[in-house]
C-alpha positions, 0 to 999 in steps of 0.5 A: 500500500502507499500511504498517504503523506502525513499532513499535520504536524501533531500525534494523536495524543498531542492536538485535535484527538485529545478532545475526545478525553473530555467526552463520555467514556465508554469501556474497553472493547470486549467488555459490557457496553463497549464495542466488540472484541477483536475477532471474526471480521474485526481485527486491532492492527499495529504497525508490526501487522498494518502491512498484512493487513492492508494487502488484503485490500488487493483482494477486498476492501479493508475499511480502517477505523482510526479511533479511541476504544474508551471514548463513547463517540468513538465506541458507538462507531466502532460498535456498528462497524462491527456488528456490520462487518460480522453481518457482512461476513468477510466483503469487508474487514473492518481494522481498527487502530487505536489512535493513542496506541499507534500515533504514527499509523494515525499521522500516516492517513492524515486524518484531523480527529477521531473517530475517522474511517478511511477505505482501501482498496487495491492499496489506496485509501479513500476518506469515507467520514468523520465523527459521529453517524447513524448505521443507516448512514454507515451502511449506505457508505459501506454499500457504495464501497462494496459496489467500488470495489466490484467495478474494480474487480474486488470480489473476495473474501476475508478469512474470519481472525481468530478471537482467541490464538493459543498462548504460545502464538501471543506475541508480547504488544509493542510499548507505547512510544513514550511522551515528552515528560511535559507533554505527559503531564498535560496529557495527564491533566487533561484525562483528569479534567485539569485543564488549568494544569494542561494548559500551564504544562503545554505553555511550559513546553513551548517556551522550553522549545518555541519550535515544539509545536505539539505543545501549541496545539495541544495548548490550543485543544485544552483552551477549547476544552476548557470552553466546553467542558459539561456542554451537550454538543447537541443543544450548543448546535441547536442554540446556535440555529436557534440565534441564526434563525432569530438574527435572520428573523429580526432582519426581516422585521427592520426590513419591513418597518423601513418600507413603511416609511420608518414609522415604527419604532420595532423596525429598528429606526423612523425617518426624519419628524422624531429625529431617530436615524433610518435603519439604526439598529434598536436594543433587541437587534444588537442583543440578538446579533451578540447572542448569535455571535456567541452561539456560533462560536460555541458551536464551531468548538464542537465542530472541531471537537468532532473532527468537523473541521471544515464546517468550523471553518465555514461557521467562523468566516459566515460571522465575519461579513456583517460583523463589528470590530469587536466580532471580527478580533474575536474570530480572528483569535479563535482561528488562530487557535484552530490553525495551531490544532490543524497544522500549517500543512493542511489546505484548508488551513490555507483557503480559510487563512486567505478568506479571514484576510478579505475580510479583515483587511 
């Protein structure tokens, strides 16, 4: 397989990835109310059996699941793939690779958070998606694979991995590459939910070596934890529609009270006689348009927080076109902090950075 060319500079447990410490747990693969055991159709895949693996996408499609087993997000797609893969019966083999485990297999697909699911067939990989998804969702995408890899001539079979090899044949696992010792120390803050520790550690880090720039990130993703620690992702986007639809629907009003000449005073402003300014914006308006600029921020954390980072990217700039001074510096500091999570490298950084300048400047 060729492997895609890493992008962002950070591990898996350096940035992006470790929102997911923040999260609802979930127990470890095999046991009650977390995903399934390796075994049958499932296998767990490390850098000493990654090349095995993958070469049985020349003969099927292998679909790779880059994840953390613990965190319940990440459990709950792991479980549906899973229960899809048996149900499947060998059209596809589903690897997982645990992104704390194997942050080098991580950095080699390139992917921004987890959980990511990734394709290869014949030795490419393909991105199918990213965070959370229904099995509805996860069945048409595996559908489309399946038909992929039949017009590509991919008809096999993947022999079921046993579940429980014989003791003589259990090879002792790898250890875990060690982490820089501040770096470990903010890891181990977060996993406690000290973000204020985190956070002096990874800054510490920094100014020992300015180059470091795992601790940026990492500095970065703990200021954004920190913002969200308890929120319900679900209802910080439903608020944020919520404030969305509220600004548009104030909008419309002031529209309206101007075409009847500026006479009430619910349009946001009257015409000449009561000496108030045409279209000036009244107390309401302004308190709307600030609670949807917080809204939308916070919503922006959960889409990166969930891997969604190009729909972050577009929430910010979408701000930015009617915004005041004052919005506009706070979206712009809060770029800059996506930018160190994502990485210099990555191409959406670029376009975002180009647009955020039109608007500022």
């Amino acid at each position: 397989m060729s492997t895609p060319a890493p992008q962002p500079a950070f591990s898996a447990r350096g940035a992006v990835d470790l929102s997911a410490l923040a999260r609802p747990k979930a127990p470890p693969p095999g046991e009650p109310g977390g995903a399934q055991a390796s075994g049958g159709f499932v296998v767990d895949v490390t850098e000493e059996t990654f090349q095995t693996i993958m070469e049985g996408s020349a003969q099927y499609p292998v679909i790779v699941l880059l994840w953390m087993p613990t965190d319940k997000a990440n459990a709950d797609v792991g479980t549906t793939l899973g229960k899809l893969a048996d149900e499947f019966a060998g059209r596809f083999l589903l690897a997982r690779i645990n992104a704390q485990e194997q942050p080098r297999l991580v950095q080699a697909f390139g992917i921004q958070g987890v959980p990511s699911v990734v394709a290869v067939i014949g030795g490419q990989p393909a991105p199918l998606f990213a965070g959370a998804a229904t099995e509805d969702q996860i069945r048409s995408v595996l559908d489309q694979v399946l038909a992929a890899a039949e017009q590509a001539g991919l008809t096999g079979r993947a022999a079921p991995v046993g579940a429980t090899p014989d003791d003589d044949e259990v090879s002792e696992e790898p250890a875990e590459e060690a982490l820089p010792p501040l770096h470990q120390e903010a890891f181990d803050a977060i996993e406690r939910g000290d973000f204020d520790a985190a956070a002096a550690a990874y800054t510490l880090a920094h100014k020992q070596d300015p180059s470091d720039a795992f601790a940026v990130a990492g500095l970065a993703t703990v200021k954004m934890m920190a913002r969200n620690a308890g929120a319900d992702p679900a209802a910080v986007l439903a608020a944020a529609d919520a404030a969305a639809a509220a600004v548009a629907g104030g909008a419309g009003a002031g529209d309206g009270a101007a075409g009847d000449g500026g006479n009430a005073a619910g349009g946001g402003g009257a015409a000449g006689a009561d000496g108030l300014k045409v279209g000036a914006p009244n107390a309401d308006a302004l308190s709307a348009e600030a609670l949807n600029a917080d809204a939308q921020l916070a919503a922006a954390d959960v889409e990166m927080q969930t891997g969604q980072i190009a729909q972050a990217f577009a929430r910010l700039l979408a701000l930015l076109p009617d915004g005041d001074a004052e919005l506009k510096e706070r979206v712009r500091v809060r770029f800059i902090e996506y930018f160190d999570m994502v990485g210099p490298h990555d191409p959406r950084v670029a376009k975002a950075r180009q647009r955020l300048a039109l608007y500022l400047y």
